[in-house]
C-alpha positions in Angstrom: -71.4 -6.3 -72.0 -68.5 -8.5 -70.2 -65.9 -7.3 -72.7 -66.9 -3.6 -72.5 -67.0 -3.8 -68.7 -64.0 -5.1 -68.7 -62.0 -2.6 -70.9 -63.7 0.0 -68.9 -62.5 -1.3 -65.6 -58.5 -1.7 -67.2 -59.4 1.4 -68.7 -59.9 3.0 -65.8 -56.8 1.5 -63.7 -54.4 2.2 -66.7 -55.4 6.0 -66.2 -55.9 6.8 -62.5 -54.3 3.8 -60.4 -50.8 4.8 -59.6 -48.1 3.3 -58.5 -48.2 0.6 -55.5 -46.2 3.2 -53.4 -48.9 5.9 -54.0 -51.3 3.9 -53.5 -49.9 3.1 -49.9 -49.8 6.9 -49.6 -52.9 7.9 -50.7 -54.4 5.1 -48.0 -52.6 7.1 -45.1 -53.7 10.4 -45.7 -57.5 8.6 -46.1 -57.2 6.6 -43.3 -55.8 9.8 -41.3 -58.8 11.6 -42.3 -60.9 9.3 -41.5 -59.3 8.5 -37.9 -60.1 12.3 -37.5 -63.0 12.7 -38.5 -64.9 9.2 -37.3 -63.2 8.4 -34.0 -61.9 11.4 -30.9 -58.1 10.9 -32.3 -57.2 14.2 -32.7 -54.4 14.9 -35.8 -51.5 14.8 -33.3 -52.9 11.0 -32.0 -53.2 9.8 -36.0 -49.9 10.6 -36.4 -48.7 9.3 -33.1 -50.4 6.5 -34.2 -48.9 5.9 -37.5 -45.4 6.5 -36.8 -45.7 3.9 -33.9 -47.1 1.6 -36.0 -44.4 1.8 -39.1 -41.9 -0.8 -38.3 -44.4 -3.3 -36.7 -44.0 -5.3 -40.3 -40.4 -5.5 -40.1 -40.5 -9.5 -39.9 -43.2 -9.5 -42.4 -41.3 -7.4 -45.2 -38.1 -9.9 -44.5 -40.3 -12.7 -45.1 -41.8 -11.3 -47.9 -38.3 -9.9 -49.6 -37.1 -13.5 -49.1 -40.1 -15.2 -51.0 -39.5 -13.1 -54.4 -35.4 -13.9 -53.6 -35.7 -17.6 -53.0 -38.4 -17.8 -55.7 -36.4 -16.7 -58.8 -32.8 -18.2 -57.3 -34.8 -21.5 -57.4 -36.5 -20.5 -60.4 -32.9 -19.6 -62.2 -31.0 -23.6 -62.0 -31.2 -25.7 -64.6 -33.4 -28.1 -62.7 -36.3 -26.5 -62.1 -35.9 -24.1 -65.7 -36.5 -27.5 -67.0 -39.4 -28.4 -65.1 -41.2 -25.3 -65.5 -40.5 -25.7 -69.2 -42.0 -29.0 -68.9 -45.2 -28.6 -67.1 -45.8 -25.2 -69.6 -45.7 -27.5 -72.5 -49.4 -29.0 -71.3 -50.2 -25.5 -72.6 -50.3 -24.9 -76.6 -52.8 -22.1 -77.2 -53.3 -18.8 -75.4 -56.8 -20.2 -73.8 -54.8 -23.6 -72.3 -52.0 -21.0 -71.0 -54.3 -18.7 -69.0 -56.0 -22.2 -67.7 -53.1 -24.2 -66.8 -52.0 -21.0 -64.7 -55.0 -20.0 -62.9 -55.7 -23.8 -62.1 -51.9 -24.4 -61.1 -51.6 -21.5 -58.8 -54.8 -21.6 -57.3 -54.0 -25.3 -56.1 -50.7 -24.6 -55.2 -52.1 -21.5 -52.7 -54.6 -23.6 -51.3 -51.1 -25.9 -50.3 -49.4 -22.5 -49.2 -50.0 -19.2 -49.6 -46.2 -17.9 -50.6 -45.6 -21.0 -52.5 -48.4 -20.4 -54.7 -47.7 -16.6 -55.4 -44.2 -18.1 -56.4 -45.2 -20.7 -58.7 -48.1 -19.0 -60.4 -45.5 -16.2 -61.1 -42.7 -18.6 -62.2 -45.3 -20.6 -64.5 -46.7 -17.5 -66.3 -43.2 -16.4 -66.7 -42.0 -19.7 -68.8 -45.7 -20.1 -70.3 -45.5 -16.8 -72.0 -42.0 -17.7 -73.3 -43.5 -20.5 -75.1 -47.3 -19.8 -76.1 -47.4 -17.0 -78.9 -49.9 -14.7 -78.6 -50.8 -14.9 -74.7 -51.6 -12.1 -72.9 -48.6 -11.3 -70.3 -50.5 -9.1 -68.6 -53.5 -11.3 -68.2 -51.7 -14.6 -67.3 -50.1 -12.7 -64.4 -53.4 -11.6 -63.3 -54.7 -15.1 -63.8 -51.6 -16.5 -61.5 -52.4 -13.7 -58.8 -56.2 -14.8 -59.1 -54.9 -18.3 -57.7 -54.4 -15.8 -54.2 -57.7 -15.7 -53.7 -58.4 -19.4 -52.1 -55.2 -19.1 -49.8 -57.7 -18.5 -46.7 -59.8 -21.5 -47.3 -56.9 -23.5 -48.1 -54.2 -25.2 -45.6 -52.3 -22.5 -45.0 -55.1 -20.1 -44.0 -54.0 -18.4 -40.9 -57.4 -17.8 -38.9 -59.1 -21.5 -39.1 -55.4 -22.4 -38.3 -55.2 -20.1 -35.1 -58.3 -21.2 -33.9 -57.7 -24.8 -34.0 -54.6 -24.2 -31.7 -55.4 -25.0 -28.1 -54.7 -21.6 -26.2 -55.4 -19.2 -29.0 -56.6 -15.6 -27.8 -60.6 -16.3 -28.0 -60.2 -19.7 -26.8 -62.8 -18.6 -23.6 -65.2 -17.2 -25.7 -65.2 -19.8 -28.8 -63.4 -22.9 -27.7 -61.4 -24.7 -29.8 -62.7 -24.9 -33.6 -61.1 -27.6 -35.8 -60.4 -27.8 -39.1 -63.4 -30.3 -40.0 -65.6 -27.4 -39.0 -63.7 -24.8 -41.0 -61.9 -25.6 -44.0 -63.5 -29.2 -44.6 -66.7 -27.9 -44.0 -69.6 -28.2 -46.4 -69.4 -23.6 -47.2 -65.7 -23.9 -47.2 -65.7 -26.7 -50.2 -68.4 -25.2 -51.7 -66.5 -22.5 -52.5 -63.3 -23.4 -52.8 -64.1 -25.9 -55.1 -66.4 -23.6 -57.2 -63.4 -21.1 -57.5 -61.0 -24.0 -58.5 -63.1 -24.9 -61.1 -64.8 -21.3 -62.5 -61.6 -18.9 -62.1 -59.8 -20.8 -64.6 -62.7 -20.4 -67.1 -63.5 -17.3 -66.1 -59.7 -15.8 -66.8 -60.2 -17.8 -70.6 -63.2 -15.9 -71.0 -61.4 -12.6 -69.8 -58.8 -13.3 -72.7 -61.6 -12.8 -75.7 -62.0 -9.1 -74.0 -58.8 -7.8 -75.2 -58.1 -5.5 -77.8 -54.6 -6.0 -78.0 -52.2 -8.0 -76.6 -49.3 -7.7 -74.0 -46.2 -10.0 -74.8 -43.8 -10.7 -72.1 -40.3 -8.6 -72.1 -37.5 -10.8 -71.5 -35.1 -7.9 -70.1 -37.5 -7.4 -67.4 -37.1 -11.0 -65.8 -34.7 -13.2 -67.3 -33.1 -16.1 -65.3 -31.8 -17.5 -68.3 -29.3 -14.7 -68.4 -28.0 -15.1 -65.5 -24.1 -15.6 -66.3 -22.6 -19.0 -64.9 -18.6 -19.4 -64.8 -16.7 -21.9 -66.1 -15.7 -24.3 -63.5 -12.3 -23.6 -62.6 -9.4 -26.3 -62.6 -8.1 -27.3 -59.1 -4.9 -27.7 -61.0 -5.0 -23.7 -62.2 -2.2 -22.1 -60.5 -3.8 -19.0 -60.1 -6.6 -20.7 -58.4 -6.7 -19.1 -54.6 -8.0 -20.6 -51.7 -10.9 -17.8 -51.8 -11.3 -19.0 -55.2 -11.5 -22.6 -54.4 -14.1 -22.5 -51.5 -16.2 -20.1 -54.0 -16.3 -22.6 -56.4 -16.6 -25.9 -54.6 -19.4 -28.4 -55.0 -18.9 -29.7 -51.8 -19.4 -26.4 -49.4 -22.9 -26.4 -51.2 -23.2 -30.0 -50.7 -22.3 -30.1 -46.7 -25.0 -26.8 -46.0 -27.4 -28.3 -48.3 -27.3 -31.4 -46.1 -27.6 -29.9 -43.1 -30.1 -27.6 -44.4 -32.4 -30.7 -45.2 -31.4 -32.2 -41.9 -33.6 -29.2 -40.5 -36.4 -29.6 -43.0 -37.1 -33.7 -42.6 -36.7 -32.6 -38.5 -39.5 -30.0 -38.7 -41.7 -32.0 -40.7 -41.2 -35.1 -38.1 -42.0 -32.4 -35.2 -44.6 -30.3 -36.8 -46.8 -32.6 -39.0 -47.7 -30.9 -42.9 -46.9 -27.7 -41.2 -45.5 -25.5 -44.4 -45.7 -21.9 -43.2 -44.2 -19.0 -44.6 -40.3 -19.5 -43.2 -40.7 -23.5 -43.8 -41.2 -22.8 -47.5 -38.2 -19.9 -47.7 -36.2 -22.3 -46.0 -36.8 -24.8 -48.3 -36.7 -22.8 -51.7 -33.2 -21.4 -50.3 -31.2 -24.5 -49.4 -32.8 -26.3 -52.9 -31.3 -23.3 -55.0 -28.3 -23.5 -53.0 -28.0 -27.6 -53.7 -28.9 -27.3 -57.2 -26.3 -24.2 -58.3 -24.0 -26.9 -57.4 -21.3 -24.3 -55.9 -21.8 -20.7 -54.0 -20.5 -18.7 -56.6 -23.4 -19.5 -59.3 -25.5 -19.3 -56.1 -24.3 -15.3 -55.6 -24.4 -14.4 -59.1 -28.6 -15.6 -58.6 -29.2 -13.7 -55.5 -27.2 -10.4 -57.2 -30.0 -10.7 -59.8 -32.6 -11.4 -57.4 -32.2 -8.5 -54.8 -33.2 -6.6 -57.4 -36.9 -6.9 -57.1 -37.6 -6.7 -53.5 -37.2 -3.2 -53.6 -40.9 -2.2 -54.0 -41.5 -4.4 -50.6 -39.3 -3.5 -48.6 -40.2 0.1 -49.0 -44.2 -0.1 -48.7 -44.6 -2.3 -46.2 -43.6 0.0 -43.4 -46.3 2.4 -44.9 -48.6 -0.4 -44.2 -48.1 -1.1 -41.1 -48.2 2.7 -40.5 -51.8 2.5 -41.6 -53.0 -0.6 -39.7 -51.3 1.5 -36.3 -53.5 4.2 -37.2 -56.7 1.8 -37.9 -56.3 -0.1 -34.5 -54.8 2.6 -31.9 -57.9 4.8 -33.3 -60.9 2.7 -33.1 -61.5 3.0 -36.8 -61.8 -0.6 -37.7 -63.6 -1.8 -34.5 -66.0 0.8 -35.6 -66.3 -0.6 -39.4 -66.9 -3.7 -37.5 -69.6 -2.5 -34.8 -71.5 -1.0 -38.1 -71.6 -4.1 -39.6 -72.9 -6.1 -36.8 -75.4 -3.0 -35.6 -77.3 -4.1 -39.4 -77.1 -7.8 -38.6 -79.5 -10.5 -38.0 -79.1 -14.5 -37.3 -79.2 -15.2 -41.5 -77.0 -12.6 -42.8 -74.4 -11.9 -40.0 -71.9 -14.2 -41.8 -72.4 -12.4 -45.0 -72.2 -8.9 -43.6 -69.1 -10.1 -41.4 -67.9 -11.1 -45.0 -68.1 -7.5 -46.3 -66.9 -6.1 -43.1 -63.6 -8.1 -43.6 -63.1 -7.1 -46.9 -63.4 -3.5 -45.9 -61.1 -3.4 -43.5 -58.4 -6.0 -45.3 -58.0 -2.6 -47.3 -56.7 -0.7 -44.3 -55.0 -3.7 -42.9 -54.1 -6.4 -45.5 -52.9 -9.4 -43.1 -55.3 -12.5 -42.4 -54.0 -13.2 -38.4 -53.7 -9.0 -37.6 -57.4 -8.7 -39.0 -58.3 -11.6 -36.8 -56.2 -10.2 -34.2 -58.8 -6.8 -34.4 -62.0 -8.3 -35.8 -62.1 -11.7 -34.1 -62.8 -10.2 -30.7 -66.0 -8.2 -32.0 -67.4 -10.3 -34.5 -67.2 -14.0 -32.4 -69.1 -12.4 -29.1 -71.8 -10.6 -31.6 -72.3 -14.3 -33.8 -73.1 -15.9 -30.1 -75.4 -13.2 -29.1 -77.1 -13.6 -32.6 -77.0 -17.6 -32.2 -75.0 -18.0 -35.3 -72.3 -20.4 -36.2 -68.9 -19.2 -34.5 -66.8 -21.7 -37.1 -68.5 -19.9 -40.4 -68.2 -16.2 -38.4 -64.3 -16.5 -38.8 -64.4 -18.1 -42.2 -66.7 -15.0 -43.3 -63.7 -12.9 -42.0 -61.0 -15.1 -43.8 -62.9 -15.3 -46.9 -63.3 -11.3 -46.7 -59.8 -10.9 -46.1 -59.0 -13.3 -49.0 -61.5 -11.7 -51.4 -60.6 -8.0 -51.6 -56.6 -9.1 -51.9 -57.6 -9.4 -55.7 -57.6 -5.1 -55.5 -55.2 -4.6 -52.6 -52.3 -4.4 -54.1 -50.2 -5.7 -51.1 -49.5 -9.2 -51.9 -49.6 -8.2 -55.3 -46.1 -7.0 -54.7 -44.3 -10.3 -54.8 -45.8 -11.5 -57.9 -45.1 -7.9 -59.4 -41.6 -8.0 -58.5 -41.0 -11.4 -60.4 -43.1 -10.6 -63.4 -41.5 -7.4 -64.0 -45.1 -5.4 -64.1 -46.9 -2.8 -61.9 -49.9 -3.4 -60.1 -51.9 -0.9 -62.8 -50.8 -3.8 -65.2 -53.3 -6.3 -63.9 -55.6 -5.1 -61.8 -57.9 -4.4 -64.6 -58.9 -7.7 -65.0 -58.3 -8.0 -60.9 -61.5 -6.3 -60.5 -63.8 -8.9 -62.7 -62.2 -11.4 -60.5 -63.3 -9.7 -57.5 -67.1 -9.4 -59.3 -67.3 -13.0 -59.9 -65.9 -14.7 -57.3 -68.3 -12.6 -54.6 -70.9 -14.5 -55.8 -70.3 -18.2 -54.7 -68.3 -17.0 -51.9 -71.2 -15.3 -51.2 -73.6 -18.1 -51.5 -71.3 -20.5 -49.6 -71.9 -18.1 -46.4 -75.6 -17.7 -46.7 -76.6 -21.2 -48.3 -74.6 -24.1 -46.6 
C-alpha cells in the first residue's frame, strides 16, 4: 500500500506540478481570488496589495542567493571536497546513503536552518558520486526532509523572538524562554522522534521505486571548476593586475580580518548563528581556502549560476503574503481556526492553521508577525499553554515547508533538480511526520 501510495503521489507531481515559478503564479491568482471573494478587497485593493508587497523580500532573496553562492564556493576547494568525500564514505549501500543524509541534515538544521539546507545538499551531492545505485532524486528529498526540524531546533525564529525582552507580544505573553519552548518535554518529543524515524522512513521510501535516478554530473560539478597554474613572480609578463589576482596573501589579510569579525560576534552575541553569521562565515572560509582571488572568481562565476530561480520568485512571494496580510485573508484562516477550538485541541488546530497559511506566506517570523497576535490572546482566553500556542505555529510553519516549494529553492539550485523532482516523496514526509508532531501538541 506504502509503495503504491507513494508512486501515485510522484506520479501525480511528475504530471501536474509545474515549475517553482508557476507554482508561485498559480498561488497569486488563488490567493487574489480568494482576497476577493472572502474578505471586502475589491480586485483593484488585491492588486494594490500585491504590487505593494513585491519587493518587501528583497533582503531575504539576497540572503537566500548568497547561501546557494557561499555553499558550493565552499563546497568547490580542495578542503572541504575532501571532507565531504570523507564523511560520504560512512555510506556503502544505497539504504546507508539515504540514512547518513537525512540524519546529517536534519541535525545540522536543528544547528541552523541555512546551514543544514547547504550541507544536506552538498552531502547528497558527493554521496551519489560514490554509492552506485542511489536514488538522486530521493537522497535530495531525504536532505530537504532534514528542513523540517529547523523550527524546533536553535535557529527557530519564533521561540527565539519570544525569548527576547521587548518582542512585539511581550504585554500580552511576557517573556517565554527557551526551557519552555524548544527544551520542553512536546518540543523533544518530537524532534527527537523525527531525528530518529525520518531517516528510516526515507530507507523505507527507497524499496518504493521502480527505477532509479542517478545523479548528472554536468548539472553540478565543482570538480570542474578550472584552477590556473600559479603564475611565477619572476614571469615578465606578469602585471600588477595579474599579481594582486593571484596572490595568497590578499586572501590571507581579508580572510583574517574576516575571522576577526566572526570570533567578535561570537564573543558579543553568544551561539548566535543566524542566517548572515553563517554567509559570512561560508564566504571568508572559501575565500581562505582558494588560497588566492582568482580561483575564488572562477567559483563564484560557476556559482551565480543557480540563484536565478530565487531571485526571480521570491518577489512573487512576497507579492502574495502583501495580498494575505493587507486583505484580512490569513487573520481570517486564523479566526476559523480558533472559532472550532477548545482548551485540548487549540494547539493542534493552531498547528493546522499554521500550516495553511505557511502556503500563502512561507516565512517563520512574518507568520508570527500575522498569526502571533490572534492565536496568543485566543490560547489565554481558552487557558491554554501560551509557550506550546507558538510552537504549534512554528511546527505548522515547519511542517508544510516539505510541499512549499520555497526553501526548496536553495537545495534545488545546488542539486541541479526541479521541485517536481522530489516532491513526490515530499508528500509521504509530510504524512508521516504529522503524526508525532501531532501527538507532541496534544499529548505532552
Amino acid at each position: 500500500m506504502i509503495k503504491s501510495l507513494t508512486s501515485f503521489f510522484d506520479r501525480m507531481v511528475q504530471r501536474y506540478l509545474p515549475d517553482a515559478f508557476l507554482f508561485a503564479i498559480i498561488l497569486t491568482f488563488a490567493v487574489f481570488l480568494l482576497g476577493i471573494g472572502l474578505t471586502e478587497s475589491s480586485p483593484v485593493q488585491m492588486v494594490e496589495y500585491w504590487g505593494g508587497g513585491f519587493w518587501d523580500l528583497l533582503a531575504f532573496a539576497m540572503q537566500m542567493s548568497l547561501i546557494v553562492v557561499t555553499g558550493y564556493i565552499l563546497a568547490s576547494t580542495p578542503i572541504v571536497k575532501k571532507l565531504l568525500t570523507r564523511i560520504s564514505k560512512l555510506a556503502n549501500t544505497p539504504g546507508q546513503a539515504i540514512m547518513l543524509v537525512t540524519f546529517t541534515a536534519a541535525v545540522a538544521c536543528l544547528i541552523n536552518y541555512g546551514f543544514g539546507l547547504v550541507v544536506g545538499a552538498l552531502l547528497a551531492i558527493h554521496v551519489a558520486k560514490r554509492v552506485h545505485g542511489v536514488d538522486y532524486r530521493l537522497l535530495m528529498a531525504s536532505a530537504y526532509s532534514g528542513f523540517l526540524l529547523w523550527h524546533g531546533g536553535l535557529s527557530g525564529s519564533i521561540p527565539l523572538l519570544i525569548a527576547t525582552p521587548g518582542h512585539f507580544l511581550e504585554d500580552k505573553m511576557g517573556i517565554i524562554p527557551v526551557a519552555d519552548t524548544l527544551f520542553s518535554g512536546f518540543n523533544l518529543f518530537i524532534a527527537l522522534t523525527l531525528l530518529v524515524t525520518l531517516p528510516l522512513l526515507n530507507r523505507f521510501l527507497m524499496n518504493t521505486r521502480d527505477s532509479i535516478s542517478s545523479i548528472d554530473p554536468s548539472l553540478w560539478e565543482p570538480d570542474s571548476i578550472s584552477e590556473p597554474e600559479d603564475q611565477s613572480e619572476h614571469d615578465i609578463d606578469l602585471t600588477p593586475a595579474d599579481r594582486l589576482e593571484n596572490s595568497q596573501i590578499i586572501s590571507l589579510i581579508i580572510g583574517a580580518f574576516g575571522f576577526a569579525f566572526i570570533i567578535y560576534h561570537f564573543a558579543a552575541n553568544g551561539f548566535d548563528l543566524n542566517i548572515n553569521i553563517v554567509n559570512f562565515i561560508f564566504l571568508f572560509l572559501g575565500i581562505i581556502f582558494h588560497k588566492t582571488p582568482r580561483r575564488f572568481l572562477n567559483s563564484v562565476s560557476h556559482a551565480v549560476k543557480n540563484v536565478g530561480g530565487i531571485i526571480i520568485q521570491f518577489p512573487f512571494y512576497a507579492g502574495i503574503m502583501g495580498m494575505m496580510v493587507a486583505s484580512g485573508l490569513s487573520e481570517q484562516m486564523s479566526l476559523w481556526f480558533v472559532s472550532i477550538s477548545n482548551d485540548f485541541t487549540f494547539p493542534f488546530f493552531t498547528f493546522l492553521s499554521a500550516g495553511i497559511v505557511n502556503f500563502f506566506i512561507p516565512s517563520g517570523g512574518g507568520q508570527w508577525a500575522i498569526q502571533g497576535p490572534i492565536m496568543i490572546p485566543a490560547a489565554i482566553e481558552l487557558g491554554t499553554n501560551t509557550a506550546k500556542t507558538a510552537m504549534a505555529v512554528a511546527w505548522g510553519d515547519a511542517w508544510t515547508n516539505m510541499i512549499q516549494p520555497f526553501w526548496a529553492l536553495p537545495l534545488l539550485a545546488i542539486a541541479g533538480l526541479k521541485v517536481r523532482d522530489i516532491m513526490g516523496f515530499c508528500v509521504m514526509i509530510l504524512l508521516w511526520s504529522f503524526i508525532p508532531i501531532s501527538i507532541g501538541l496534544l499529548f505532552f
